[in-house]
N, C-alpha and C positions, 0 to 999 in steps of 0.2 A: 504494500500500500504506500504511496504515494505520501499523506499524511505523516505514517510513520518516520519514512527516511524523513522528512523535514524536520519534526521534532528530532530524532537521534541525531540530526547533524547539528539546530542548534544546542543541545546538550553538550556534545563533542568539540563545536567551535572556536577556537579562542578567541576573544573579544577583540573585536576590530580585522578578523580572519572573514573570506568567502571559502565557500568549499560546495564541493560541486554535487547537485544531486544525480548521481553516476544513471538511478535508474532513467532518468529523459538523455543526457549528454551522452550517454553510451546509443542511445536512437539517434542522435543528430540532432536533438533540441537541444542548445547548449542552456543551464539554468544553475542557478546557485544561492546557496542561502548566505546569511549573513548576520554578526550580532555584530553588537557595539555597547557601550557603557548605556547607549538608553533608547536604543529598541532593536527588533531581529527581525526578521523576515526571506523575502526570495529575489533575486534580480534575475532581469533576463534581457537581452540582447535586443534595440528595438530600430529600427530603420528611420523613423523620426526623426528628426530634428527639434523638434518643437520642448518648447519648453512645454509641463505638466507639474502641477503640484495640487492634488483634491483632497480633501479627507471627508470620511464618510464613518461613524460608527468606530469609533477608535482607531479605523486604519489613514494612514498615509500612501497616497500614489502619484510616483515623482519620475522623471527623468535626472539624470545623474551624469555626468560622463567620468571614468575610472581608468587607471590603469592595470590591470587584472596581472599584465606580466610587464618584464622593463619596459620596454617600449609599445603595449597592444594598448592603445586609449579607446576605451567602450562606451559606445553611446547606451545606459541602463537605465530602466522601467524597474524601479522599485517598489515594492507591497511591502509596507511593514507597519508594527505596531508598538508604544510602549509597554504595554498591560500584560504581564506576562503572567498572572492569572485564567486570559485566558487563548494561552498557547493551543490547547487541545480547538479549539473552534478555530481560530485562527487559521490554522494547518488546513485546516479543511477550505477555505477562502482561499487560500495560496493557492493547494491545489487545482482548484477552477480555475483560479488566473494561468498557469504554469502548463495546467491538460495540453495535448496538442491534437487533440480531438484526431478523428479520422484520417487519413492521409494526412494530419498537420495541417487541417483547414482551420483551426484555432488560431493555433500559433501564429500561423500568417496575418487572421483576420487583427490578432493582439500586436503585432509588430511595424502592422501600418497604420492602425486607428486604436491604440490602447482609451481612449475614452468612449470610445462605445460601449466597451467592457465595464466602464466606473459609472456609465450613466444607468447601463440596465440592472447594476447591482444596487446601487444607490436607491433605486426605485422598489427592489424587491426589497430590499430591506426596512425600506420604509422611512429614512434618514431622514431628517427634515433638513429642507435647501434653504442652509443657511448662510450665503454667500450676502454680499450686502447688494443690494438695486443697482445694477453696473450703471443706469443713466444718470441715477445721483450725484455717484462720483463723477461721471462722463461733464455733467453740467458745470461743475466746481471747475475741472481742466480747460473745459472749453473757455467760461469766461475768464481764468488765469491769461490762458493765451491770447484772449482777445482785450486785455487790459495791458499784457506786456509790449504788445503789439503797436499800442497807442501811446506808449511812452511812460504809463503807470509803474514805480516797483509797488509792485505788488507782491504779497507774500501770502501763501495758500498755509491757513491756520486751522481750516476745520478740525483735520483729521488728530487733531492736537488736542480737541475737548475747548478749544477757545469758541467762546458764544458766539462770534460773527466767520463768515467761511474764510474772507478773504479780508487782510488787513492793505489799504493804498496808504500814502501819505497825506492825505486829507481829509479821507472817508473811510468807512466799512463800505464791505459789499456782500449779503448776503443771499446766497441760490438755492433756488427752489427749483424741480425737476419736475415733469408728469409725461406722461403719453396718452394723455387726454387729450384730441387735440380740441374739440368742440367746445370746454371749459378752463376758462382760468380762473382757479383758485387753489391756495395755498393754505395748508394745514400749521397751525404753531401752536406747541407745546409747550415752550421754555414763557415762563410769563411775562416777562419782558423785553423780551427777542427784539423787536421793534422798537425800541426806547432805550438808543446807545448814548453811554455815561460822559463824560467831561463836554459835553455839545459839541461832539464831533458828528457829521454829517454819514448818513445811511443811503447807500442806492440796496435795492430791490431787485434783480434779475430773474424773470420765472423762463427757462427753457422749456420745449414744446417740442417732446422726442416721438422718434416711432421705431420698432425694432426694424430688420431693413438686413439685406444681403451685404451693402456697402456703404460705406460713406463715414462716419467717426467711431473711433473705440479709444478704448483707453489707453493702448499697449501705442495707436497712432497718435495721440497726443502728449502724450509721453516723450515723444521721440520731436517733435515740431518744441514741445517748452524746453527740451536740452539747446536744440538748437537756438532758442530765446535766452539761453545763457544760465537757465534751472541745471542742476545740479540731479543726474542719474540715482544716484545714490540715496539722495535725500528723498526723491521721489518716492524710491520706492519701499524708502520704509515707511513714509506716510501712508500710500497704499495698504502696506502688512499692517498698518494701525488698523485700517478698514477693511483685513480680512482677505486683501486681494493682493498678497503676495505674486511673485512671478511667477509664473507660470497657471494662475488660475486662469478657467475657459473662458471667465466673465470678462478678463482685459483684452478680449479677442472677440467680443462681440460689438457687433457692429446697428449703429442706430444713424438714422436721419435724422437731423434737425429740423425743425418745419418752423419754430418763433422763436426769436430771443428778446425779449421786450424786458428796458428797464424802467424801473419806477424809483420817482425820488421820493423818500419815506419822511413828509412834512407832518403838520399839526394837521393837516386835511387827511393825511392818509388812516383808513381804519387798522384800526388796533388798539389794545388794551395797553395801558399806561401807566405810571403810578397817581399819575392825575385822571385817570376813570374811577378813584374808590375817592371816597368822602375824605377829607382829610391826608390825601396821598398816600393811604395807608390800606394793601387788601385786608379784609374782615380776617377777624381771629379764627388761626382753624383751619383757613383757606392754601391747601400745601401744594397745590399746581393748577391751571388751567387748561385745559387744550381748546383751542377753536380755530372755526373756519372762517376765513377773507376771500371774497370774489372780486376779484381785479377787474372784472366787466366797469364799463365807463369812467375808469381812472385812466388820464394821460400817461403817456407812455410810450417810449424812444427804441423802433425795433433796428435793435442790433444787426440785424443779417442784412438791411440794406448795405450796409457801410461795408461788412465783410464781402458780400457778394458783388459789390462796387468796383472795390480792389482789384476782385479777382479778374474781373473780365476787362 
């Protein structure tokens, strides 16, 4: 059993060791497990390029590249897990990913599209998809780029737990995301979201996405804010703040933008305030708000003329 050898090999292991599981690599599957100080599992050989990093249910599924001998650099499709409680189930999940089914109709199908394999198991298993709303983030980079672009420093704070998304030198600017296209309106929780402290000035931007074969993703704008002189690095560990390390599917999904309209956030604009409670003070008790703002008939400055301006 298949199973078995994986468990006895990591038993056998030494920590930071592969060792080959003989019964597939003696067929010409080449396949191997692997531990480390803080997780074990099976790697395998995969034709991809692409970066991959999911987790579903305690496991991890990653591409890698390794040098297995002095000189053999491996592009590797990693399963593995930290919970070595439970190894015994585990093995058993390896083994499906690892099987080479019939003639090695598996194995191929795993070595050229390994997330096919993470999306139908994810599903049977039940996993809840907890990736963050790629447009959210999508909205924040876009208008990043479209503020650097205009000669703004601008500096992308969301992913940092700071209250406004994006700090300029004379204003906030906070983004709001939907794929709604027929309604604008904006959801806010935080109760004073709208009501920035020392009288510095708030723009409003609500983007207006659709999911879409081509056109912006995250992994593309990414790569347009380095060349605006953002810092790779920095990116993308804000990103991993937001759960979209590299290689997640979601910085590779791609949305249409259809409005970018901003609003400048005055005494006219709605929202709650510390001057909507009697005495500037909400009622005792009162420990958060969430409400809904319809942007319908508020003025408002749509962005994509100016970009789509440029381009053409």
């Amino acid at each position: 059993m298949i199973t078995e050898e994986l468990i006895n090999n990591w038993a056998s292991t030494p920590t930071g060791m592969f060792m080959n599981v003989v019964s597939l690599t003696n067929e010409g599957y080449e396949t191997w497990t692997m531990k480390n100080r803080s997780e074990y599992g099976v790697a395998i050989p995969i034709k991809t390029e692409d970066e991959i990093s999911e987790f579903f249910s305690g496991a991890h599924l990653y591409t890698e590249k390794k040098i297995l001998n002095e000189s053999d650099e491996r592009n590797l499709l990693f399963l593995t897990s930290e919970k070595e409680d439970i190894m015994d189930t585990f093995a058993a999940l390896c083994a499906e990913l690892i099987a080479p089914g019939e003639n090695g109709e598996l194995r191929q199908e795993l070595e050229e599209n390994p997330l096919v394999w993470w999306s139908q198991w994810k599903e049977l298993l039940g996993n809840k998809n907890v990736d963050s709303r790629a447009y959210d983030v999508l909205g924040e980079l876009w208008v990043l780029k479209y503020l650097a672009e205009h000669g703004e420093q601008a500096e992308w704070n969301g992913p940092d737990g700071a209250t406004y998304d994006i700090d300029c030198d004379d204003y906030f600017v906070e983004v709001k995301s939907t794929t709604a296209r027929n309604k604008r309106q904006i959801t806010l929780s935080n109760l004073f979201q709208l009501d920035p402290p020392n009288g510095k000035k708030l723009n409003l931007i609500l983007c207006q996405f659709e999911a879409a074969s081509s056109g912006y993703c995250i992994n593309g704008l990414i790569e347009d804010l380095i060349k605006l002189g953002y810092g790779r690095d920095i990116l993308d560990m804000k990103l991993a703040k937001l759960g979209l390390e590299k290689g997640k599917t979601a910085r590779r999904r791609f949305y249409d933008l259809h409005a970018a309209t901003e609003y400048i956030v005055d005494d006219s604009f709605p929202a709650i305030r510390e001057s909507s409670f009697v005495g500037g003070t909400r009622p005792e008790g009162v420990m958060s708000i969430s409400y809904v703002v319809t942007l319908d008939g508020l003025p408002g400055k749509n962005l994509l003329i100016e970009v789509e301006g440029a381009m053409n």
